[in-house]
C-alpha positions as a Markdown table, in Angstrom:
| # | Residue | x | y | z |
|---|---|---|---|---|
| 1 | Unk | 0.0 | 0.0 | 0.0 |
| 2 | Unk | 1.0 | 3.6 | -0.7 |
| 3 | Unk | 1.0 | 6.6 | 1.5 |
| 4 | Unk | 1.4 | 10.2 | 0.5 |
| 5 | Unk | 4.1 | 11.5 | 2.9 |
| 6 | Unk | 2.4 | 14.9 | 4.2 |
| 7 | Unk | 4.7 | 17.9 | 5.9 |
| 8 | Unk | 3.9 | 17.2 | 9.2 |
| 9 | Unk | 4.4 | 13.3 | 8.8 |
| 10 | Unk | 8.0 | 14.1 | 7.5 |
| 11 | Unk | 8.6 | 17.0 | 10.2 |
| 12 | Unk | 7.3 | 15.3 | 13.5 |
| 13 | Unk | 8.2 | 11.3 | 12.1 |
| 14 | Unk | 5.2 | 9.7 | 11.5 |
| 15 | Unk | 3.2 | 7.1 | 8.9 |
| 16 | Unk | 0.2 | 8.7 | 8.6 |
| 17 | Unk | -3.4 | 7.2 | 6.9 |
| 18 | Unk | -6.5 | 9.0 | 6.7 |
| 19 | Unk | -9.5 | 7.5 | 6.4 |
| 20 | Unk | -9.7 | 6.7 | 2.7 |
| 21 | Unk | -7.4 | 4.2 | 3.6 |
| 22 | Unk | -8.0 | 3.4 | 7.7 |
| 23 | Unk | -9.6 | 0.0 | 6.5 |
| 24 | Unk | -6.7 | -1.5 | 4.6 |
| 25 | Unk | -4.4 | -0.5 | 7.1 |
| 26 | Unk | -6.6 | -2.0 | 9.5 |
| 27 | Unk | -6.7 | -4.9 | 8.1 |
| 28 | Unk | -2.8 | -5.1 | 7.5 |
| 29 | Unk | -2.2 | -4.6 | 11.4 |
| 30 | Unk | -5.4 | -6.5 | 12.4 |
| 31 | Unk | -6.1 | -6.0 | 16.8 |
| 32 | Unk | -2.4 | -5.1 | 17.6 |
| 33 | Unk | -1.2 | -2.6 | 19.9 |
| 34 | Unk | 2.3 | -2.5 | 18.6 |
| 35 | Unk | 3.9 | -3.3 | 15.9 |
| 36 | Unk | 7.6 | -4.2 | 15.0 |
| 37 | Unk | 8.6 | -1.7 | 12.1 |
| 38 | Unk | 11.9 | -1.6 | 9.3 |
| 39 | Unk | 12.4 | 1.5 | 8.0 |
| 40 | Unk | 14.3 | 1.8 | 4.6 |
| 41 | Unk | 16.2 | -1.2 | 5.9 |
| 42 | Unk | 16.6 | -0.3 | 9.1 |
| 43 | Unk | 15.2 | -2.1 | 12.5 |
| 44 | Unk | 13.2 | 0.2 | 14.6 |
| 45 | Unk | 11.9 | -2.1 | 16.8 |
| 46 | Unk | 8.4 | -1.9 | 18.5 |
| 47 | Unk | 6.6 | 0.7 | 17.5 |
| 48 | Unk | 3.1 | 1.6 | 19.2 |
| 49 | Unk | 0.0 | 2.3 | 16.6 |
| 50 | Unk | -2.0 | 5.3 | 17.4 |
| 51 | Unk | -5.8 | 4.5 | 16.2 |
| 52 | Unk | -7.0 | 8.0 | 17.7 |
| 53 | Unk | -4.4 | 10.1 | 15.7 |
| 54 | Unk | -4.4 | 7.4 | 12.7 |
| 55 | Unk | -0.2 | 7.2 | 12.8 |
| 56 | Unk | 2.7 | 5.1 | 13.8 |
| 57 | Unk | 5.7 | 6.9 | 14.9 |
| 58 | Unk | 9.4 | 6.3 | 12.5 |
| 59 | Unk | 11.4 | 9.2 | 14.8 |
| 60 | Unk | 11.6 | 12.7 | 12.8 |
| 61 | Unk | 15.2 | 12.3 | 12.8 |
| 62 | Unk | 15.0 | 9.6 | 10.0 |
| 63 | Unk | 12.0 | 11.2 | 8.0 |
| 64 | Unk | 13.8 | 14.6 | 8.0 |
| 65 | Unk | 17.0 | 13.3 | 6.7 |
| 66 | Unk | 14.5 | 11.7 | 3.6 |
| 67 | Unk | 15.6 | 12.9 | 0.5 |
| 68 | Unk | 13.6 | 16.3 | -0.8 |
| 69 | Unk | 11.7 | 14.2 | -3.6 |
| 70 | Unk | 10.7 | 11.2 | -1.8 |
| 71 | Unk | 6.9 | 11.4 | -1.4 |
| 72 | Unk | 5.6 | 8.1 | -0.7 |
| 73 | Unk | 5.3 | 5.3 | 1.5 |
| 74 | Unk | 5.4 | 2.1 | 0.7 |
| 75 | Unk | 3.8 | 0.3 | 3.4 |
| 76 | Unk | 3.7 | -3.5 | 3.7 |
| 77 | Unk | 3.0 | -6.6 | 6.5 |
| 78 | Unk | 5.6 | -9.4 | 6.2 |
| 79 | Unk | 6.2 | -11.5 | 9.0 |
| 80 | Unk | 4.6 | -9.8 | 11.5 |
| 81 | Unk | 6.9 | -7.1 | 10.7 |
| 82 | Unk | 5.9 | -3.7 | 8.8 |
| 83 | Unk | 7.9 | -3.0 | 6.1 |
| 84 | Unk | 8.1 | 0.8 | 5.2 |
| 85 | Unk | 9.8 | 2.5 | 2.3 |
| 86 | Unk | 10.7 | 6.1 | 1.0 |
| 87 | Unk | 10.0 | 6.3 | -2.7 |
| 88 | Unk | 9.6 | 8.8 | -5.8 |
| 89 | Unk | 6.4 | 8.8 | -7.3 |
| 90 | Unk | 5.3 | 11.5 | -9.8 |
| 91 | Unk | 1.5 | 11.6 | -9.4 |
């Protein structure tokens, strides 16, 4: 699934879904509480899912130092482990 990366997602370090796309994500991360997360790679460990605020926090230290023309998220489940990755996409 694919995320637009918004300002404030990239400035305070957060995946965040509205509700056009609550239900997929939903049903990607099914009852959990936390989930483990890789970030371009990178282990980030547990990471706690905010339903109220629709979001999962990366750390704004990593989404700040994103290259200027990444604008997507590439969001998957594997493992029990969310996959997420920066990419270019020309809409």
């Amino acid at each position: 699934m694919r995320l637009k990366i918004t300002k404030g997602a990239k400035k305070f370090g957060y995946i965040i879904w509205n509700n056009k796309h609550a239900s997929q994500i939903e049903s990607m991360l099914g009852d959990r509480n936390a989930v483990d997360v890789v970030f371009n790679g990178f282990s980030l460990g547990q990471k706690n899912i905010d339903r109220k605020y629709h979001r999962i926090s990366l750390g704004y230290k990593l989404t700040r130092a994103l290259p200027e023309n990444h604008n997507t998220f590439s969001v998957t489940m594997n493992n029990n482990i969310l996959e997420v990755k920066s990419l270019h996409v020309k809409y």
